[in-house]
Structure formats: structure tokens, C-alpha cells
BALOBA-1460 file (C-alpha; in Angstrom, 3 decimals):
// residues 99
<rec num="1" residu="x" x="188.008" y="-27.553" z="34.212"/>
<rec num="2" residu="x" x="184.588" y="-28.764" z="34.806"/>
<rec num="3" residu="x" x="181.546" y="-26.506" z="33.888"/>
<rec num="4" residu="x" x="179.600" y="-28.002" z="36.371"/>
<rec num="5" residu="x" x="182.085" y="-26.977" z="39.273"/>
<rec num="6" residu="x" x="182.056" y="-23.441" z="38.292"/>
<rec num="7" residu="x" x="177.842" y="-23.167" z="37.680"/>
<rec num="8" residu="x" x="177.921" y="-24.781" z="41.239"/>
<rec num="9" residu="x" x="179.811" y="-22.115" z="43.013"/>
<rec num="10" residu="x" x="178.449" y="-19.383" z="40.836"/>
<rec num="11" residu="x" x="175.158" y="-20.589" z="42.404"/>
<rec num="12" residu="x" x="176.912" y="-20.297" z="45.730"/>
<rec num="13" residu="x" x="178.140" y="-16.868" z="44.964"/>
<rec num="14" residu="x" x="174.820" y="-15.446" z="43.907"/>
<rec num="15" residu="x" x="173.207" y="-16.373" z="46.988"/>
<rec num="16" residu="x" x="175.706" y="-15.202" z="49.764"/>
<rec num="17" residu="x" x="178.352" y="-13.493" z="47.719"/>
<rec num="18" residu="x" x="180.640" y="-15.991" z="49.311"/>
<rec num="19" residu="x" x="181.680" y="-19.566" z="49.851"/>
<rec num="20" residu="x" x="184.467" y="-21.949" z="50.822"/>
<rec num="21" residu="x" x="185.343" y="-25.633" z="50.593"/>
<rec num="22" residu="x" x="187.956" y="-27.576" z="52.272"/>
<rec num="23" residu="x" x="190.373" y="-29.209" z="49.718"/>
<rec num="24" residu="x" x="192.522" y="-32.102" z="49.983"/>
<rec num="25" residu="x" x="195.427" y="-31.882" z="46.930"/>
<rec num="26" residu="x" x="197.506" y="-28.983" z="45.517"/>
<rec num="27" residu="x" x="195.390" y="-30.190" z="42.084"/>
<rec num="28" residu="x" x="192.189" y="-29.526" z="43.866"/>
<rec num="29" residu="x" x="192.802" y="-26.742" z="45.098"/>
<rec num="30" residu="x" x="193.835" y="-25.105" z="41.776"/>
<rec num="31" residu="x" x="190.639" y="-26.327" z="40.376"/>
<rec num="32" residu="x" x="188.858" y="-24.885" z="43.544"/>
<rec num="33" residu="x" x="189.781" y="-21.441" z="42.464"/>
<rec num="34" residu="x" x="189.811" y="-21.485" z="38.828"/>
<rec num="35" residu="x" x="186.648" y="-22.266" z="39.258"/>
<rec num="36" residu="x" x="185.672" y="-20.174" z="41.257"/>
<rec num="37" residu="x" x="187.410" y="-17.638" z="38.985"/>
<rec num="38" residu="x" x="185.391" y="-19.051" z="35.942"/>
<rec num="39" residu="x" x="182.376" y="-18.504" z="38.279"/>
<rec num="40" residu="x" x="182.522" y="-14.634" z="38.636"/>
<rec num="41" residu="x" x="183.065" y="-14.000" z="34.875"/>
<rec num="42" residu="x" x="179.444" y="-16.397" z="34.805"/>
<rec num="43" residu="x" x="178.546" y="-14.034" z="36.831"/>
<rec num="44" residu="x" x="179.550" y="-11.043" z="36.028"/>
<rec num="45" residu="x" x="181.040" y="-10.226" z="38.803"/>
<rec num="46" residu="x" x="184.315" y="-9.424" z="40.596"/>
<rec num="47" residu="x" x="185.563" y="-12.124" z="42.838"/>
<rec num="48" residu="x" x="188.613" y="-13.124" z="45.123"/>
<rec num="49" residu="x" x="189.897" y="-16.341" z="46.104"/>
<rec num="50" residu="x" x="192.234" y="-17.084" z="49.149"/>
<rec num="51" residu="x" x="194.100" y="-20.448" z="49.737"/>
<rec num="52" residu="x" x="194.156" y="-20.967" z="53.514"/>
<rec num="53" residu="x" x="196.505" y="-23.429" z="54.164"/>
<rec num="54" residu="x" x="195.629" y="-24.045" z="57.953"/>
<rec num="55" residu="x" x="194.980" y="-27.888" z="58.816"/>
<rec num="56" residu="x" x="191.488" y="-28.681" z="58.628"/>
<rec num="57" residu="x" x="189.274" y="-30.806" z="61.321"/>
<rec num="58" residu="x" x="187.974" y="-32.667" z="58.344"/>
<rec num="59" residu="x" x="191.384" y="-33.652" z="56.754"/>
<rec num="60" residu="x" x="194.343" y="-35.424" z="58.376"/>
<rec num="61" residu="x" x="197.124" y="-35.093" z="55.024"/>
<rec num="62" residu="x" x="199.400" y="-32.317" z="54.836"/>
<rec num="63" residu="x" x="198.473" y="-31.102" z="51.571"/>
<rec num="64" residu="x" x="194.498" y="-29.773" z="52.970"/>
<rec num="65" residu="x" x="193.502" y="-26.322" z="53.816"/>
<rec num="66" residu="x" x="190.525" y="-24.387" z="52.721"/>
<rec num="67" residu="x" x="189.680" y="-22.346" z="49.377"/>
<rec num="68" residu="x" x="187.477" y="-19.068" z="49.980"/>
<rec num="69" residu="x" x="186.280" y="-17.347" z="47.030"/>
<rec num="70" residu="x" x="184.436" y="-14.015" z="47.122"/>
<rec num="71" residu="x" x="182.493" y="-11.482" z="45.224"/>
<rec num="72" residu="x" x="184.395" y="-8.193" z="46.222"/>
<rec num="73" residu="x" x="181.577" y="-6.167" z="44.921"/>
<rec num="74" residu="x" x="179.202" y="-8.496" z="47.795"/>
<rec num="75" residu="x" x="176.765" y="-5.557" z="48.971"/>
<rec num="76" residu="x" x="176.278" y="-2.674" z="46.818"/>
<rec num="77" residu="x" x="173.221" y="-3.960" z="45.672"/>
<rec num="78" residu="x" x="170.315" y="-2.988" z="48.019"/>
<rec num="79" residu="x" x="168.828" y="-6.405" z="48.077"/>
<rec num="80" residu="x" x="172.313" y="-8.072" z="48.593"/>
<rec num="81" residu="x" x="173.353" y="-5.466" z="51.340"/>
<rec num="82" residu="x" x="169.454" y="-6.688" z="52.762"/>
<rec num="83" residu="x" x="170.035" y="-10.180" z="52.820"/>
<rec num="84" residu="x" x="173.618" y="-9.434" z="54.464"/>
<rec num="85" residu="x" x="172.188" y="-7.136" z="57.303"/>
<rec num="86" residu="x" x="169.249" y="-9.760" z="57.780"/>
<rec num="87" residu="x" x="171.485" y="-12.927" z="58.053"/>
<rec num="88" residu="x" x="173.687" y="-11.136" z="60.492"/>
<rec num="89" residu="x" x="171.074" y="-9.753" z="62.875"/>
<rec num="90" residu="x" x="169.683" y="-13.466" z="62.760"/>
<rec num="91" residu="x" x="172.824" y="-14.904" z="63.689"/>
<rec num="92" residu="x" x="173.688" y="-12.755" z="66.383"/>
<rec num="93" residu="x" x="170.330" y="-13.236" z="67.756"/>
<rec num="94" residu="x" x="170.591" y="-17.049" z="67.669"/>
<rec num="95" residu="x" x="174.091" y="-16.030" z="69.470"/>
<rec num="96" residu="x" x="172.424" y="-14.030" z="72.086"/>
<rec num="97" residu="x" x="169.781" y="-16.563" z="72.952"/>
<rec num="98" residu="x" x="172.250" y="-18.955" z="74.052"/>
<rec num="99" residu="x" x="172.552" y="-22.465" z="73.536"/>
């Protein structure tokens, strides 16, 4: 498993506390998660990853679907639950304002 796969989306998971990435391959997809796995002992930190196997705009084979991998703990951390509350308030504003 490559290092530099898991540091990525340990990266990922210390910013947002979440991310996802469309895979193409049963293979990548197992790599996808034990990464992702790998990435929250990195991090000290409890995560989750679901397989979605849904066809994906991006991907016309069979085999695609999307990897999500989470930190469960995401948000009991002031800053973290600040940075959550902040993001979402943003986003529904951009919502509200219409394209």
C-alpha cells in the first residue's frame, strides 16, 4: 500500500474530517480504503469508509463507484465543530443567493 496515498488522505481528513474519490477497479477501491484506514491510525483518529457502488458521471465501466472515508469523531473538537458550522452557513448562503 502506498504511504503516499494514505499521508494524502490523512491530509484530507484533517482538514474536513471527510473525503471521497471515485474509483474505477475492485483493486482500487480496496486500496482506496485501506488507505484511508492507514490514514486514521496516522491520525489518530477514528474513521469509516463506505463503498458506494452507484455509477459515476465520471466513469462509464461497471466496476466504478465512489469510496467515502470519514473521521467518526469529525466535530468534538471546538475548532473542528467551528470550521463545520462556518462552511455550512457559507454554503447555504451561496445557496440562498441564487445562481
Amino acid at each position: 500500500m502506498s504511504q503516499d496515498l494514505a499521508a494524502v488522505i490523512a491530509e484530507q481528513l484533517r482538514r474536513s474530517g471527510q473525503t471521497s474519490t471515485v474509483y474505477h477497479s475492485p483493486d482500487e477501491r480496496d486500496r482506496l480504503r485501506a488507505a484511508g484506514r492507514q490514514a486514521g491510525r496516522q491520525l489518530n483518529r477514528p474513521v469509516r469508509t463506505f463503498d458506494t457502488a452507484a455509477r459515476h458521471p465520471r466513469c462509464d465501466a461497471d466496476q466504478c463507484g465512489t469510496v467515502l472515508i470519514a473521521v467518526t469523531d469529525w466535530g468534538t473538537n471546538p475548532l473542528e465543530r467551528q470550521l463545520s458550522e462556518t462552511r455550512a452557513n457559507k454554503a447555504i448562503d451561496r445557496a440562498l443567493d441564487g445562481p
